[in-house]
C-alpha positions as CSV (number, residue, x, y, z in Angstrom):
1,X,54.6,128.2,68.9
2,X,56.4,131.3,68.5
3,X,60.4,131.6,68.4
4,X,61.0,133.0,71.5
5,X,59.5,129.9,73.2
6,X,61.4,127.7,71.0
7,X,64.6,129.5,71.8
8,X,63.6,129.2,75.8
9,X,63.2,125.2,75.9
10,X,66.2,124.7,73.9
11,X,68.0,126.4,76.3
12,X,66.1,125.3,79.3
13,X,67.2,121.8,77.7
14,X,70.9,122.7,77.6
15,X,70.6,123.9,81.3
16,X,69.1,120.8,82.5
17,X,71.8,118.4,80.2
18,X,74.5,120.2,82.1
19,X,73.3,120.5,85.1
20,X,73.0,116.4,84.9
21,X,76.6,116.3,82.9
22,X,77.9,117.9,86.1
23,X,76.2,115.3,88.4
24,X,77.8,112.7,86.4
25,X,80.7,113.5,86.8
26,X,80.4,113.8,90.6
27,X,79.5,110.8,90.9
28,X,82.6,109.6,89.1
29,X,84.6,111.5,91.2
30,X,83.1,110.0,94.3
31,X,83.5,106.8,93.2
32,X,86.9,107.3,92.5
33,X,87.3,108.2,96.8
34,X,85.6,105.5,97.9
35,X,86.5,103.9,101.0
36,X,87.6,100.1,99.6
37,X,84.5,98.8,102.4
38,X,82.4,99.7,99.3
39,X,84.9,98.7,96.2
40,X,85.6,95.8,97.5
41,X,82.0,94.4,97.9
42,X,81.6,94.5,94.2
43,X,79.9,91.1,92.5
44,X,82.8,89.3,91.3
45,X,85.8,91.0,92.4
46,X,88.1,88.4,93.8
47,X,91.4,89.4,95.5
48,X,94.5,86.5,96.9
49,X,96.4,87.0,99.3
50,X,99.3,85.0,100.8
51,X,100.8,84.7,104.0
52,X,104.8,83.4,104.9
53,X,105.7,83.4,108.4
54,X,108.7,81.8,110.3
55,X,107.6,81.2,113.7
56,X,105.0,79.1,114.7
57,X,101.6,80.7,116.2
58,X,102.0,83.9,114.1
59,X,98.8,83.3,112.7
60,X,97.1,84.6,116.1
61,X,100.5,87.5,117.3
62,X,100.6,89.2,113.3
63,X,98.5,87.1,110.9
64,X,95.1,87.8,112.7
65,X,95.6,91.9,113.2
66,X,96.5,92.2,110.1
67,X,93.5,90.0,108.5
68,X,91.2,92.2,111.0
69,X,92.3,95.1,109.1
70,X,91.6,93.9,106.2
71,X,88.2,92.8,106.8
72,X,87.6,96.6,108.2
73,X,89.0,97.4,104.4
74,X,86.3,95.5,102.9
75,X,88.1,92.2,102.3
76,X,86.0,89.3,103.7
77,X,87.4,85.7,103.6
78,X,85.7,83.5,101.5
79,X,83.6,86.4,100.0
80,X,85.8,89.1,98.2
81,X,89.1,87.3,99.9
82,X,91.1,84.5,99.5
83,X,94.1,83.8,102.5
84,X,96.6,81.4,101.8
85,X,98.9,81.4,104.8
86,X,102.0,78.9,105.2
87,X,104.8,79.1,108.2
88,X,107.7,77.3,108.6
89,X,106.8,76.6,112.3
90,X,110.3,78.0,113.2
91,X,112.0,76.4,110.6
92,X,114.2,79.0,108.2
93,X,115.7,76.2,106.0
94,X,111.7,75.9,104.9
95,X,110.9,79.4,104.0
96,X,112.4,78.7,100.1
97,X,110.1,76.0,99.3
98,X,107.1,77.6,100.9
99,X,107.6,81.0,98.9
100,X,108.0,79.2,96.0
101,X,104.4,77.1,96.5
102,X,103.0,80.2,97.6
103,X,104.0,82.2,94.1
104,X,102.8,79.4,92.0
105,X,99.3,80.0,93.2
106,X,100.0,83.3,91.6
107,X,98.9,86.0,95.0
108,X,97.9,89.5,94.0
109,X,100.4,90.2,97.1
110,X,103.0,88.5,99.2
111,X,102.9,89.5,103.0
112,X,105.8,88.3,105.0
113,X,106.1,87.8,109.0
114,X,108.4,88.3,111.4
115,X,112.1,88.6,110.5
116,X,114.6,89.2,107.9
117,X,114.5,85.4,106.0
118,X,111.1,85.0,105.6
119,X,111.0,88.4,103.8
120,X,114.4,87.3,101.6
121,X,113.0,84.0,100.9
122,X,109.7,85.5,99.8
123,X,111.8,88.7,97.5
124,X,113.5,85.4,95.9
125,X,110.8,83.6,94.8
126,X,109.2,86.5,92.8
127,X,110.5,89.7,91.1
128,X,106.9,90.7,89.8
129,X,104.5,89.7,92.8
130,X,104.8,92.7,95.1
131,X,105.7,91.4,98.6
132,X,105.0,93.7,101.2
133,X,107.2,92.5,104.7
134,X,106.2,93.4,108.4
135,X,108.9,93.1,110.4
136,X,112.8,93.4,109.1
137,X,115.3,95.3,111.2
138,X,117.5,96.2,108.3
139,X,115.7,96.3,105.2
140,X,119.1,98.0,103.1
141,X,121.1,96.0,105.0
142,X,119.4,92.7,103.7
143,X,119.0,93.5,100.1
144,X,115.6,93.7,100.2
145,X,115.3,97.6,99.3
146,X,117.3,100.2,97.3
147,X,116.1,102.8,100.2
148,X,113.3,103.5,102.8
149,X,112.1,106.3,100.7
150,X,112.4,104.2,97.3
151,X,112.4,100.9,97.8
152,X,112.3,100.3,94.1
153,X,111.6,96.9,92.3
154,X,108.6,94.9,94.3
155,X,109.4,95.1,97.7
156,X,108.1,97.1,100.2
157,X,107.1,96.9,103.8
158,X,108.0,98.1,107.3
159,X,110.8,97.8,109.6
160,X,110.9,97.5,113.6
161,X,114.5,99.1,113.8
162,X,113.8,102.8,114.6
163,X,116.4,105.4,115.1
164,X,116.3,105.5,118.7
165,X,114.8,102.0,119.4
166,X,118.3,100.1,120.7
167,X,119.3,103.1,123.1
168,X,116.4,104.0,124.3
169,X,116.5,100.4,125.5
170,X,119.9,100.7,127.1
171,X,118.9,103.5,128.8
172,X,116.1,102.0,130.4
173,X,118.0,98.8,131.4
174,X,120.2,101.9,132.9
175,X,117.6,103.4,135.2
176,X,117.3,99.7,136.3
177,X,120.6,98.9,137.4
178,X,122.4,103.2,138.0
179,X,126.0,102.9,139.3
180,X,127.9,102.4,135.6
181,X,127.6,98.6,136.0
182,X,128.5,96.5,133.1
183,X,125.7,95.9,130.8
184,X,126.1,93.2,128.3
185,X,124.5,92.6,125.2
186,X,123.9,89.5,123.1
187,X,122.9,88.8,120.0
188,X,123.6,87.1,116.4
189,X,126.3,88.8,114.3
190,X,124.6,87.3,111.0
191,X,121.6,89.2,111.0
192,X,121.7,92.9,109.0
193,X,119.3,94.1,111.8
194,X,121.7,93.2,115.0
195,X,124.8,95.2,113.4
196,X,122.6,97.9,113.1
197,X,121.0,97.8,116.6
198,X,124.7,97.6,118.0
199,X,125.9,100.4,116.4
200,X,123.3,102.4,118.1
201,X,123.6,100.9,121.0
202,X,127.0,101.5,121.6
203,X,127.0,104.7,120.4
204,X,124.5,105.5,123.4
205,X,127.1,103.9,125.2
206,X,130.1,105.9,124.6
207,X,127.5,108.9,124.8
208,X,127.1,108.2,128.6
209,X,130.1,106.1,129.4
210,X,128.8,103.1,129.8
211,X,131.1,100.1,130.0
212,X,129.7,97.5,127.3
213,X,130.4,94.0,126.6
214,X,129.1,92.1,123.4
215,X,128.6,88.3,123.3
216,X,127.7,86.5,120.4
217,X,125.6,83.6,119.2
218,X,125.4,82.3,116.1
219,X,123.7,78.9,116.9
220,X,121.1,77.5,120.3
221,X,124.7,76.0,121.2
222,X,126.0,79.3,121.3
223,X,123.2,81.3,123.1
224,X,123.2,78.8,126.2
225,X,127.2,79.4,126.2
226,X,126.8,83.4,125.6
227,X,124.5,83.5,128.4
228,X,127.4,81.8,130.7
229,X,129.5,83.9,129.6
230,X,127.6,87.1,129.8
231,X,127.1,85.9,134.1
232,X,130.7,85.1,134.5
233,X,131.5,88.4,133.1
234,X,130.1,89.8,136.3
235,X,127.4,92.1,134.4
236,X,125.1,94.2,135.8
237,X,122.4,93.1,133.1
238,X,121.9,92.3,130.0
239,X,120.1,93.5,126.7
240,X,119.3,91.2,124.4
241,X,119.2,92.5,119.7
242,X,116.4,89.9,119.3
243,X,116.2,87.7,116.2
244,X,114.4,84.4,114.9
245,X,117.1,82.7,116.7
246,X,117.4,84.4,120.0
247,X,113.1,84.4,119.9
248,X,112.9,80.5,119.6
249,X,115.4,80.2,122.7
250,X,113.6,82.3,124.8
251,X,112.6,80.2,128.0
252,X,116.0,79.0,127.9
253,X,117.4,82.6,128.1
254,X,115.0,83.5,130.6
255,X,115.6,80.5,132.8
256,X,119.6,80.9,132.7
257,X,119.1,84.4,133.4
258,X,116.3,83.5,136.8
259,X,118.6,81.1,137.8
260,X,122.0,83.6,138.4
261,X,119.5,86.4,139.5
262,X,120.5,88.5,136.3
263,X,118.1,91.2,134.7
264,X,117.8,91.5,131.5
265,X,115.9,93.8,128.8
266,X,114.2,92.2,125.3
267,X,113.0,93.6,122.1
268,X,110.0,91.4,121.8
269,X,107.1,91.8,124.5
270,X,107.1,87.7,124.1
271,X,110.0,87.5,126.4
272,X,107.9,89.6,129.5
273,X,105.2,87.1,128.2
274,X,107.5,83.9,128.8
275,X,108.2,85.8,132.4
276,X,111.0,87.4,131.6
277,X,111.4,91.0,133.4
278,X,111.1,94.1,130.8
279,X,110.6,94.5,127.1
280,X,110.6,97.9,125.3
281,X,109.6,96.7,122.0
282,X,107.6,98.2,118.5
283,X,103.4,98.0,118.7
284,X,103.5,94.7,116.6
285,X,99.6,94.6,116.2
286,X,99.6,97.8,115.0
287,X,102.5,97.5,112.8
288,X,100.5,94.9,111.4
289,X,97.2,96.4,110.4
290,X,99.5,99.2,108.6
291,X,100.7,96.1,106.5
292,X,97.5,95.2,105.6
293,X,96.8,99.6,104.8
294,X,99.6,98.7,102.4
295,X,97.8,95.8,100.8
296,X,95.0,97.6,100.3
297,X,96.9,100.5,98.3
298,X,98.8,98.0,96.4
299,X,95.3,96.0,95.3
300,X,94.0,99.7,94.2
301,X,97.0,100.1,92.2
302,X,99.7,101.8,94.1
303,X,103.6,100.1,93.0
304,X,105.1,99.2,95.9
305,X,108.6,100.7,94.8
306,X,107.0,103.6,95.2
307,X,105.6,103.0,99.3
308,X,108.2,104.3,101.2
309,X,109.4,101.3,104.0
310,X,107.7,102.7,107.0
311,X,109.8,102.5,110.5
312,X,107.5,102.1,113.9
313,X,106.4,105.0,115.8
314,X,104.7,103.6,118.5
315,X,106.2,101.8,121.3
316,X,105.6,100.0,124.3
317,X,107.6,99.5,127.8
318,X,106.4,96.5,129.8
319,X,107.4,95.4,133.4
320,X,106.8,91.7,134.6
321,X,106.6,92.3,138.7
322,X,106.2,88.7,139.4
323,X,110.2,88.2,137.5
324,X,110.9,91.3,139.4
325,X,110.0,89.3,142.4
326,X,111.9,86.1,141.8
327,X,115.0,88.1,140.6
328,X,115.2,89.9,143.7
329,X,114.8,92.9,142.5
330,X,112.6,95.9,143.5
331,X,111.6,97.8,140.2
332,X,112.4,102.1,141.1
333,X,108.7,104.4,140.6
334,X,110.4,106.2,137.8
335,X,110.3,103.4,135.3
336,X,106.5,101.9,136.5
337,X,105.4,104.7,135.9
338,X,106.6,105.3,132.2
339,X,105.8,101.4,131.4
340,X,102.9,101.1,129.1
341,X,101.7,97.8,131.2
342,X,102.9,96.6,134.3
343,X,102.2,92.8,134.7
344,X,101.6,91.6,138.2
């Protein structure tokens, strides 16, 4: 063999070695960008997960979109997955002893469900799990974060309290009732999220004039005599800053309200569920299924002082015809025809 052909296979061999160098390397770098459907579903890759949530039957309004999402992730229950989910069934004074047994079992992430104490309770059971919270009003507010941008610490998550969220509210309830009628509003003065919504609220208020009473209610007690009082005040309607407590009178409110033919706006699209007339209120489900996007960036590595605590951008205006009906009151073209879903 002469050493010209010597010289051309050794560097026909270099050729092909980087030629497959370069492949590898691809390939690492795809791996790297795959979708978790496919990391997920490795052999013996294990991830928990735990669940706190105040009210009872939020395994079926936030627990189950947000385990739906998760499963579209690549996370299969019982497979690559395991759920552990615990609720206080409407019971705050709970939430501390059901972090705590939740933390012991030592979750690769904390999810929390509606409202501000289950999302305290879970912060104060754990400084190193990282708890990622669905729905808080005022996340600053409660001590859970430094900031939206930087949380900081182990806490991150997503509030339902945008910018715009109370007014826009009030002004709807306005379209409902024109004439500068008194609008009141009630909620519970303890929560970080219903100082907040106020202050929006009656900003919006001064903005356009609007005469504005606040009632308050701290206790059941309270919202059945805030709702008297809100009637007796002579109101044109009412707007209710929705919290764990207000939520878990809701049939109550509604009824009170039926009864002295008084219309009335909620935050929660379980009031228009529970017949009452008109909710303008975050897309829960969907506020959800981001959670469990979070998750999923958390279980790939991401520090969730570093996930910026994400405020809702999609909305939803529904109108309950049948508690139009047995109020009395005949709903004007320009709102059904902004309302995401009219109910009938």
């Amino acid at each position: 063999m002469v050493a010209g052909d010597q010289g051309g296979r050794r560097e026909a061999g270099m050729i092909l070695a980087c030629m497959r160098r370069r492949e590898f390397l691809g390939v690492l770098s795809g791996a790297a960008t795959l979708p978790l459907t496919a990391a997920a579903q490795q052999p013996g890759k294990s991830w928990r997960v735990a669940y706190l949530a105040l009210l009872p039957g939020e395994d079926t309004t936030l627990a189950k979109p947000f385990l739906e999402r998760l499963q579209e992730l690549g996370y299969i229950e019982g497979k690559n997955l395991t759920l552990a989910y615990r609720s206080a069934d409407g019971r705050p004074e709970r939430l501390p002893e059901l972090a705590a047994e939740l933390v012991q079992a030592k979750p690769d992430v904390l999810v929390t469900g509606f409202g501000t104490l289950a999302a305290k309770a879970a912060s104060g059971a754990t400084r190193t799990i990282p708890v990622v919270f669905t729905m808080v009003g005022d996340p600053i507010g409660a001590g859970l974060v430094a900031s939206l941008s930087r949380p900081g610490a182990n806490v991150t998550g997503f509030s339902d309290l945008a910018s715009e969220f109370a007014a826009k509210r009030l002004q709807l309830l306005q379209n409902l009732i024109p004439g500068h009628k008194l609008i009141a509003v009630l909620g519970n003065p303890d929560t970080p999220f219903t100082a907040l919504a106020l202050k929006q609220v009656q900003t919006a208020a001064a903005a356009n004039h609007q005469p504005l009473a606040v009632f308050e209610a701290r206790t059941l007690d309270e919202i059945s005599a805030g709702i008297a009082a809100v009637i007796k005040s002579g109101a044109g309607g009412l707007m209710t800053l929705d919290d764990p407590l207000l939520l878990s009178a809701k049939r109550e409110i509604i009824k009170q309200l039926a009864d002295a033919r008084l219309p009335a706006i909620y935050g929660l699209r379980d009031y228009v569920e529970a017949n009452g007339l008109m909710s303008y209120s975050m897309d829960r489900p969907q506020t959800a299924r981001r959670a469990a996007d979070y998750v999923d960036r958390i279980l790939k590595g991401a520090v969730p002082a570093d996930l910026p605590v994400e405020q809702p951008t999609r909305f939803e205006f529904v109108i309950n015809l049948k508690a139009a009906k047995a109020l009395g009151i005949a709903i004007p073209a320009s709102l059904l025809a902004i309302a995401d879903e009219v109910i009938e």
